[in-house]
N, C-alpha and C positions, 0 to 999 in steps of 0.2 A: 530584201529582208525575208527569212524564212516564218513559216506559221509559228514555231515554238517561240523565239524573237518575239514576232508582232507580238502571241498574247503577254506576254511577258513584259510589253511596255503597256497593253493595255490594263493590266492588274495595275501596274506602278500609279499610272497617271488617272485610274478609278477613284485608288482607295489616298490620292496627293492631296494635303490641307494645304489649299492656294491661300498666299499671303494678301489682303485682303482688307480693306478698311469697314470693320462691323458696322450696322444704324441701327442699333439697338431702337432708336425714337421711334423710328419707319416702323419696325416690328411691333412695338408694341401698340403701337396705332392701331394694327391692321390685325392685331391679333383681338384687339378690343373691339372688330366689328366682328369678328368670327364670334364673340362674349357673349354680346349684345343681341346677334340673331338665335343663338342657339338659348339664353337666357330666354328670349320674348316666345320662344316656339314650344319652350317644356314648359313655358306658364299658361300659355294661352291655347297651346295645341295637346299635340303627343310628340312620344322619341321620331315617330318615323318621320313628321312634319322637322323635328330638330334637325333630322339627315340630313333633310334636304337645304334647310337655310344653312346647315353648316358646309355643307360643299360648295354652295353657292358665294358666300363669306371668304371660304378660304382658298378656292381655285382664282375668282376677281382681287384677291388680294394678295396672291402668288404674282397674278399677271403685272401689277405695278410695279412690280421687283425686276421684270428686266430691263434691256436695254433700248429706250423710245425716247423721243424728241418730243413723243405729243402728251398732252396734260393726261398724269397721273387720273384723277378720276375720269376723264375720256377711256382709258383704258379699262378701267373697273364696270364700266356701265356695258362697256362694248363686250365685257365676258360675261358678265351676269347676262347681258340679252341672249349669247349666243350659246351659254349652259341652258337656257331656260328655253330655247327654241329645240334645243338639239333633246333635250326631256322631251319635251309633246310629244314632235314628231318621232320619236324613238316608241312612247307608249302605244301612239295609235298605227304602228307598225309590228307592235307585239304580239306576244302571244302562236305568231306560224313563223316558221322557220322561213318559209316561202317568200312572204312580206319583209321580213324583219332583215336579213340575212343582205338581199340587195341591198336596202337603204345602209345600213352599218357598212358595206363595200364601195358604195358611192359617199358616202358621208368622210370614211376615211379617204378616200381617193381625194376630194375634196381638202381635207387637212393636210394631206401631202403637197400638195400643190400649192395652198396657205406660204409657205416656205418659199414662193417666187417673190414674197412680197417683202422679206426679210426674218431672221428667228423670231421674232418676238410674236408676229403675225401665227407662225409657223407652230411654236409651243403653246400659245393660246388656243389655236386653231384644235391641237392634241385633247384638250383638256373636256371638250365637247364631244372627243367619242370617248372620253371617262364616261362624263356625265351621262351618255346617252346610254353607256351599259350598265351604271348603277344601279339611275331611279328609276328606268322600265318597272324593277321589280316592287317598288314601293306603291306604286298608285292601284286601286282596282277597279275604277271607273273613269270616264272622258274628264268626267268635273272634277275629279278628284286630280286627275295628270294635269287638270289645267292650276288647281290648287298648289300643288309642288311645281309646278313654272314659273309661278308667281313670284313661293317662297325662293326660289333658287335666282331671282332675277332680282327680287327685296334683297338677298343677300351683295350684288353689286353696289343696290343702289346706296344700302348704308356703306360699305367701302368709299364709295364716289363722296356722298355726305362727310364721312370725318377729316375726308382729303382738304372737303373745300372750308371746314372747320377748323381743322385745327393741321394750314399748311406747315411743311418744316423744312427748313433749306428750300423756299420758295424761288426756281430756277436754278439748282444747286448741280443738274446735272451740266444744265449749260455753262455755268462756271466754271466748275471741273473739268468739262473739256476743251474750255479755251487757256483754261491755267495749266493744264496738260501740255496742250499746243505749245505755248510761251516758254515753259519748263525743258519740254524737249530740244527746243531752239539754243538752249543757255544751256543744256548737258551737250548739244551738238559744238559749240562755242569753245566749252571747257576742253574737251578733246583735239577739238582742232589744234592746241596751242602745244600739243605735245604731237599731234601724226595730222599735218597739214591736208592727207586723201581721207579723213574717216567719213566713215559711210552714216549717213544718215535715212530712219527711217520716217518715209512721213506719212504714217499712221495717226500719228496726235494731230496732223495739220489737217487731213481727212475727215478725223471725228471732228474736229472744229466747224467744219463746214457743214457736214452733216447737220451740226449741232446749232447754227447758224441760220438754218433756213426755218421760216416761223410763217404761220400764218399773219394775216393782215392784224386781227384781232390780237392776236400776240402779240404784233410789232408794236401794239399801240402800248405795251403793259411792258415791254423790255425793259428792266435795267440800264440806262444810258450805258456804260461802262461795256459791253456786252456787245456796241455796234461796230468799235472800230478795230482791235488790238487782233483780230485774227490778218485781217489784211497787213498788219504789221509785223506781225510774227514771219508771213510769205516775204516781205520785204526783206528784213534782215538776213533771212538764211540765205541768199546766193551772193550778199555782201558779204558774210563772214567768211565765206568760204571762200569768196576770191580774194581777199586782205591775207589769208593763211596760205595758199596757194602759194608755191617758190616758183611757178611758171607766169604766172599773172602777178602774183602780188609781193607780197612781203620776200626779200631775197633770206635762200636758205640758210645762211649765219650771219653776225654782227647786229649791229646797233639797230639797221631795220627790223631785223627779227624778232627783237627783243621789245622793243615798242609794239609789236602786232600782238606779241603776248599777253603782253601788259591791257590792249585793247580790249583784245578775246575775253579777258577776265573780268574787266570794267563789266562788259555788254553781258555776261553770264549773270553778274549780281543784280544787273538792274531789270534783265527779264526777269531774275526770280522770285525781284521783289515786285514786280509788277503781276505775276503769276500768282504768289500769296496774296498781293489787295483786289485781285478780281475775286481768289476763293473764296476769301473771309468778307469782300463786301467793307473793307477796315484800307484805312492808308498804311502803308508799306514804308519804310525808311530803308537807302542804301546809304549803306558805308562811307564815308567820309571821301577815305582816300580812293574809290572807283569813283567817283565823282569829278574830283580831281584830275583824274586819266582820261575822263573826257572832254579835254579841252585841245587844239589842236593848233599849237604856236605856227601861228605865219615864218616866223625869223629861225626858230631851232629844231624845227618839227623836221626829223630823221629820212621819214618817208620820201619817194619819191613818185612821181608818174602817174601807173595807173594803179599802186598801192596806198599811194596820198590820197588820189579820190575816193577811193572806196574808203578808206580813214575815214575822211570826211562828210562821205555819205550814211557810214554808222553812226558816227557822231549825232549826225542830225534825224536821223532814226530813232535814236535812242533819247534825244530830248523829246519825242511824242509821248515814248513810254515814262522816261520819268513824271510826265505830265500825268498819266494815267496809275502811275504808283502812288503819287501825292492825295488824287484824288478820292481814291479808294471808292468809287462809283457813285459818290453820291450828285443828286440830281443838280444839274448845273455845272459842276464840277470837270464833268468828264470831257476829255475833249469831241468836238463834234466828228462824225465819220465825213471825209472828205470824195465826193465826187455825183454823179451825176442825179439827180433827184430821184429818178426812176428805179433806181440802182440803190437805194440806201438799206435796204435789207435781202436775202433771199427768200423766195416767195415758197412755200410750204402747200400745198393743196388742203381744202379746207377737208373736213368728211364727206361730203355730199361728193364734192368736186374730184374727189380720190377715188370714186368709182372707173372712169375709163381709164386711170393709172391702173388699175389692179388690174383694167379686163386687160391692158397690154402687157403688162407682167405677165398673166397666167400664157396668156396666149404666146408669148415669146419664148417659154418654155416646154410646151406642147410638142417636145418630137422627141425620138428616143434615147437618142445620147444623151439628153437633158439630165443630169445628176438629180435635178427637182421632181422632172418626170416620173424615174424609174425609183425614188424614194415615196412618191404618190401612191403606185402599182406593190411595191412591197408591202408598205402600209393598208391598203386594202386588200392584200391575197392574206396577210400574220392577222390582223381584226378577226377576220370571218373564221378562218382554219382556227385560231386560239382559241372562239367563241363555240365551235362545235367538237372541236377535241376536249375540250373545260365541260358541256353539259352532256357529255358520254360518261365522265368519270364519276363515278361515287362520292362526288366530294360538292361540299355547296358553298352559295358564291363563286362560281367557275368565271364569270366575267373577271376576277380579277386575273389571268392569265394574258387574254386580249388587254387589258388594260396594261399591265405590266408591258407589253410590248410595244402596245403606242405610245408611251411615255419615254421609254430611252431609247427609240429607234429617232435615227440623225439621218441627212444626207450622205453624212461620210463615214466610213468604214470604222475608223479609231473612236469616235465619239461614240459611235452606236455600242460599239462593245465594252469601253471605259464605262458608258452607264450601264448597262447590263451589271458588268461584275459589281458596280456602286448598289446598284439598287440591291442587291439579293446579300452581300454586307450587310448594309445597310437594315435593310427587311428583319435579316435575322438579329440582328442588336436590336432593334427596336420591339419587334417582338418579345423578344425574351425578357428588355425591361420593362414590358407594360404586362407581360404577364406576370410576371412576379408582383407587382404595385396589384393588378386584380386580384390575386389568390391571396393578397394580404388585405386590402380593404374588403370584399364581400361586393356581392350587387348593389347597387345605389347611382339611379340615373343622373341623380344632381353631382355627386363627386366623382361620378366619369365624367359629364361637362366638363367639368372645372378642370379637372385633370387635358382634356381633349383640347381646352382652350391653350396652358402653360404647354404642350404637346407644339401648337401652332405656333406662340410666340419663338420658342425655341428654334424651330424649323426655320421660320425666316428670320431671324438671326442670323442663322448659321448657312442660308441660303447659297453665301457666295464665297463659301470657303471649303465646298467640295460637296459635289454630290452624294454620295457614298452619307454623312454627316448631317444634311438636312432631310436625307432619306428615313435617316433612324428616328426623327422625333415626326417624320410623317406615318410610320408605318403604326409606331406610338399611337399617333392621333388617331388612325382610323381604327387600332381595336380598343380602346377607349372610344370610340364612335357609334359602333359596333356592341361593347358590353351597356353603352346606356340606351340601347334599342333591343335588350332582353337577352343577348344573343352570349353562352357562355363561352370562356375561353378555351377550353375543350374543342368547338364547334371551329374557333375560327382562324388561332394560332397555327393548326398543323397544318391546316388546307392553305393560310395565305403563303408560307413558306413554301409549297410543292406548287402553287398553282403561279407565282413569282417566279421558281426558278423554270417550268415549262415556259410562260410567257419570255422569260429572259434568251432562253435557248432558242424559240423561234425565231425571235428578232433577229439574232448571231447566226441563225443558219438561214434566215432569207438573203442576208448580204454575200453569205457563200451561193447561192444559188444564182441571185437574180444582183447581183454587185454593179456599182457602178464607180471604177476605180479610177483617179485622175495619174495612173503612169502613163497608160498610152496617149493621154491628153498635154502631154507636157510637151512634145514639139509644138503644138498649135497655140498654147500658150506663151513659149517663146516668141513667135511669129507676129503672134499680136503683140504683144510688150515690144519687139523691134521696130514695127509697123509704126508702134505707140511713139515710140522717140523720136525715130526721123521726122515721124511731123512736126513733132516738139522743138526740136531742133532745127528744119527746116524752118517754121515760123520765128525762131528768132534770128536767123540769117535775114530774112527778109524786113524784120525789124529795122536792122543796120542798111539794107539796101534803101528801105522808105520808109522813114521812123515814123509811122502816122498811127492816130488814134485807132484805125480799124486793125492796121496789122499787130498793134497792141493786144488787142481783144481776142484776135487770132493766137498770139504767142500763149494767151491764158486759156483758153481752151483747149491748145493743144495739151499745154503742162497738165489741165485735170484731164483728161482722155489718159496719157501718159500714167497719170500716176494710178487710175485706177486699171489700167492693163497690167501696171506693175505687182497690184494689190490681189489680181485676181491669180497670175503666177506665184508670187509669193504661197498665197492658200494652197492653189494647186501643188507646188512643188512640196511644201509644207505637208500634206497629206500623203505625200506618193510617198517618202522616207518613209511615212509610218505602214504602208499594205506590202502584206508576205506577196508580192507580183516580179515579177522577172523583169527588167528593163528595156524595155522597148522606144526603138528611135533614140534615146537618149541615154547613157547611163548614167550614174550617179556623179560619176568623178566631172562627163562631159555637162551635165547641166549646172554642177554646182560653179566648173570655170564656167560658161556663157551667163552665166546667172552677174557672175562681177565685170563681165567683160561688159554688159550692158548697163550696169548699175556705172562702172566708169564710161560711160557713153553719156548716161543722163546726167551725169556729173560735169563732164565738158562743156553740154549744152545750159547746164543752171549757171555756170561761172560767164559764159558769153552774154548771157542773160542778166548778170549784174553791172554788166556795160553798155546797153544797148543806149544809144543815142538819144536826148529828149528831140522834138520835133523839129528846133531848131537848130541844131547840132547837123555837121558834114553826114555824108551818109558814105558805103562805102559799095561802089557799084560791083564791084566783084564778086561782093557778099549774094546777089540773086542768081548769079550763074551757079555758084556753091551749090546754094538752096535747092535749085530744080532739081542737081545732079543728088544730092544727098536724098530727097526725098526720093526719085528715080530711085535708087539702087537699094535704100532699106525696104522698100516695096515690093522689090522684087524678089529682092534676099529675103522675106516673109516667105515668100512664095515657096523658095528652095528648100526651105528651114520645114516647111512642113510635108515638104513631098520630098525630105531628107536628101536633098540633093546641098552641093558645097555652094556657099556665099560670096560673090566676089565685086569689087569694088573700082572697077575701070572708070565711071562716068564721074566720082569723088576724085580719083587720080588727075583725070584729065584738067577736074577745074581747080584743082590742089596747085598743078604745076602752071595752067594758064593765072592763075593769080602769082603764084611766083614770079611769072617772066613778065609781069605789067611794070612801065616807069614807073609808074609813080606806085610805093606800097605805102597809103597813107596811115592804116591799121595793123601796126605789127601784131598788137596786142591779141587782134582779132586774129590774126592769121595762125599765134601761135594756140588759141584754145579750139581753131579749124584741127590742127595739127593733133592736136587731144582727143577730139574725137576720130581722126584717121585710126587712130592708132588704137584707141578701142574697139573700132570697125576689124581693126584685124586680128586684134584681141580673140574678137566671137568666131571668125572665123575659123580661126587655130581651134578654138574647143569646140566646133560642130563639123569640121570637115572631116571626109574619110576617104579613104581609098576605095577601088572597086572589092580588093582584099580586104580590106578594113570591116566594110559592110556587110561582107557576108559571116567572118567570125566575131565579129563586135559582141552577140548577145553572149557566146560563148566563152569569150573572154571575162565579159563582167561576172557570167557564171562562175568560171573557175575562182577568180581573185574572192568573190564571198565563201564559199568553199574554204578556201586557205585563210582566209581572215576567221571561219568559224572553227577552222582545226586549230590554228592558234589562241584563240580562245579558250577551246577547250583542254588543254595541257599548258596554256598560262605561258608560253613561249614568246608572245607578242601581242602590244595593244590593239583593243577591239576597233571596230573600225565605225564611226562615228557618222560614215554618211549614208547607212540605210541602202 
């Protein structure tokens, strides 16, 4: 993708109104603590004491708006402490550039690296070198910066207080991600009954898990309803999938087919109804006649084989959930989560104990290719440069330049510049209608409050339906912030728009400078996601070889390893479309085929997986020689895949044909979804291998073909080409 392109998608996808379910409640919660501080600090203090309870109110109650597992006011307390720590130490660092200059370069380094621990960490972590370039300027003695830490840390605590006052959709996000999960499974259901291969993504069954692991203290406060139905969700989807399958399961026309339809459809309504009685916390009613469809006649029942079983193993899948749809979570009600005691929840690290989590996060990220790394290092060289470029120039308030830039700079290329062009949008609409509101009311530090406050509810409202949009009633907020601390709009309109767009440009020309692009990184990510399945894979061969409770255990660990090597290609591949970078190791056309050649690889291995033998069920000795050889050969073809050499597949051949020539073939079933994934194996192959010619004009060939695709674009001769 060339530079004009990228920014071109980046304007698009800045100024995009993402569809979006509003909380208005949420908002005005949390705008009623930004009320409440800034109300108690112009009664009882001054504007500049209001400053500071209001940044403090309204950065702690920004942070409960993203995306976390852990309790809402946990989150509010942990920003107010870390706005109110990042003030002191910013005050008593003031005043020389010499002092001051380091700690803002380490501080931000520090927030960069925040981001190993996940976004949420990572934009909180931002918000503290706001605060630290703010309120510098507001205190003018030790007692007094300790006074504004106070207020800016009082400002969490009443966020944290209204939370635990007046909760709303209490556990509402864990709901929505197991109702998600369940939801996905029943659009995955629905599809299959028209295209038996569709691809499934399992992103909701991820967040579910994520969304699943609770502290001890949590687990005691869970929602019954909330313990077992994600485990079930992983259950059904490699049964549906092999019942729709014309190789395994249901045969591809006639009367079997039409019954497997008819299932697909039953099991769609009764996840969805079980998906809305998780949401709503309400029991859920299905349909009559899917109800009906779930019965499965001994005497006329169509099916046959290994497509009867899996029938029947839906069947009885699906009486857990209607269980769980009738119930609609209330206590006693819900079915109990079945297995081993120790195992009845996933274990969440409490705060204390999340400390050597974090020091191995940071530290697993500490080297230089690390994308976390070198968005640490940018952030701390744009801080300090935007901060001494800003107090050169004639203009005041310069800190908001540094600040503008630590605010939309990302890990990644497209985000960092999407916020760039949002905020400065954003900026100037907000600006402009808060100055017109000033130059029509007059000075009055009480109805700029008020104004500042409806400013904040607005903003998070409109939080999570585009940046660009919550930026305009933030930019609102602060000069309205700003006119109820004396400061005319004269003073502060023009400067926050020129020191906004410097700050914006920084940030957009550190990623040109010092980038950290995920094209070149996309053979290595292949490698791993190849790496990823064969284990996965390999462990449910060995299932069938010894169906016992460990190689169970094994088969699930491998599947989450799997999915999140998947999850982490996805991102990467996902980012490389959008950077103006030339293709390297891989081109576009080549990763988007290996990309499916392996997605049907993991595909073979989940359908094998909906057969795998209970304990005492035959086993199938063949299935271990498989195993080694498959694991052998994606192991090594990782290897090839990233030091770009061709992938090949002898020691799978070899145990493909010694299972073939065995007497006794006890498991056809099994042989033919071996046979599925051979043939995905060669799939990847075909789209990573090259010639010795190949490899040397490959980059130049993906050259010319974008070339030609952008001259046909440009005289409208031929459609644009869609893969970046």
């Amino acid at each position: 993708m060339t530079w004009l392109r990228a920014f071109g998608e980046v304007v698009r996808s800045g100024l995009t109104i993402e569809e979006t379910r509003l909380e208005p409640l949420l908002a005005l919660r949390t705008a009623a603590g930004v009320a409440i501080v800034i109300g108690a600090a112009l009664w009882l203090g001054s504007p500049a004491y209001a400053a500071s309870a209001a940044l403090g109110a309204y950065s702690a109650g920004g942070a409960t708006f993203q995306r976390t597992w852990r309790p809402r006011k946990v989150i509010a307390l942990g920003a107010g402490a870390g706005l109110a720590l990042s003030t002191f130490v910013g005050y008593l660092a003031a005043g020389r550039l010499v002092t001051f200059l380091p700690l803002l370069a380490v501080w931000a380094f520090a927030a960069g690296m925040a981001w190993a621990l996940g976004s949420t960490a990572g934009i909180v972590a931002a918000t503290t070198v706001g605060s630290m370039l703010v309120t510098v300027t507001l205190p003018t003695s030790v007692g007094r910066a300790l006074e504004h830490a106070g207020i800016i840390a009082l400002g969490g605590v009443v966020q944290a207080v209204l939370i635990l006052l007046f909760p709303i959709r209490r556990w509402g996000a864990h709901r929505d991600a197991l109702a998600d999960a369940l939801a996905a499974v029943a659009d995955y259901a629905r599809r299959l009954r028209h295209d038996p291969t569709a691809p499934f993504d399992p992103e909701p069954l991820m967040t579910a898990r994520d969304a699943a692991a609770v502290t001890p203290s949590q687990a005691r406060t869970r929602p019954p309803v909330l313990h077992g139905p994600r485990g079930l969700a992983e259950r059904i989807r490699p049964v549906v999938a092999a019942l729709a399958d014309p190789d395994v399961g249901a045969p591809a026309e006639g009367p079997g087919r039409d019954r497997a339809r008819e299932l697909l459809n039953a099991a769609a309504d009764v996840l969805d109804a079980t998906a809305r009685s998780i949401r709503r916390g309400t029991p859920a009613g299905v349909p009559p006649g899917s109800a009906d469809v779930l019965r499965v006649d001994e005497e006329h029942e169509v099916l046959e084989g290994p497509a009867r079983q899996a029938a029947e193993r839906l069947v009885e899948l699906l009486g857990e959930a209607l269980e769980i749809a009738g119930s609609g979570g209330a206590p006693g009600k819900a079915p109990t989560p079945t297995g081993p005691a120790g195992a009845r929840y996933l274990v969440r690290p409490t705060m204390f104990r999340l400390v050597p989590v974090v020091v191995r996060a940071v530290r697993r990220e500490l080297r230089w290719d690390s994308p976390v790394f070198r968005h640490a290092v940018r952030l701390a060289a744009v801080a300090t440069l935007g901060y001494l470029i800003a107090a050169r120039l004639p203009l005041g308030h310069g800190y908001w330049a540094p600040i503008a830039s630590v605010m939309v700079m990302r890990p990644d290329f497209h985000r960092t510049y999407a916020r760039a062009v949002a905020r400065l949008a954003g900026t100037l609409a907000g600006v402009a209608l808060a100055t017109g509101m000033v130059r029509a009311l007059g000075p009055d530090a009480h109805v700029f409050g008020a104004l500042a406050v409806v400013s904040v509810g607005l903003s998070y409202t409109l939080i999570r339906t585009g940046y660009a949009y919550s930026q305009c009633f933030t930019a609102a907020y602060v000069v309205f912030l700003l006119g109820m601390g004396g400061q005319t709009w004269e003073q502060t309109v023009p400067e926050r728009v020129v020191l906004t767009l410097l700050g914006g440009a920084l940030a957009m020309l550190a990623y040109v400078v010092f980038p950290a692009w995920e094209t070149p990184r996309l053979p290595g990510r292949l490698a791993d996601w190849l790496a990823a399945n064969g284990r996965y894979a390999s462990a449910v061969l060995r299932s069938y070889a010894e169906p016992t409770r460990e190689h169970r255990a094994d088969m699930r660990r491998a599947l989450l390893a799997s999915r999140e090597a998947r999850a982490a290609w996805q991102k990467a591949y996902d980012q490389a479309k959008q950077e103006p970078v030339r293709p390297r190791g891989l081109t576009s056309r080549e990763a988007e085929q290996a990309q499916e050649a392996l997605k049907g690889f993991g595909r073979a291995a989940m359908l094998m997986e909906s057969h795998v033998p209970r304990a005492d069920s035959r086993v199938v000795p063949e299935a271990e020689h498989l195993a080694a050889a498959l694991e052998a050969d994606t192991a090594q073809a990782a290897v090839d895949v990233r030091e770009h050499r061709n992938p090949h597949w002898e020691r799978v051949e070899e145990a493909l044909n010694a299972w073939q020539d065995a007497a006794d073939n006890r498991s056809p079933v099994v042989r033919r979804e071996a046979e599925l994934q051979k043939r995905a194996l060669e799939d990847l192959a075909t789209a990573v291998s090259r010639t010795p010619l190949e490899r040397d004009v490959g980059s130049a060939r993906e050259e010319q073909r974008v070339r030609a695709t952008l001259a046909a674009e440009g005289d409208g001769s031929g459609p644009a080409h869609q893969g970046g």
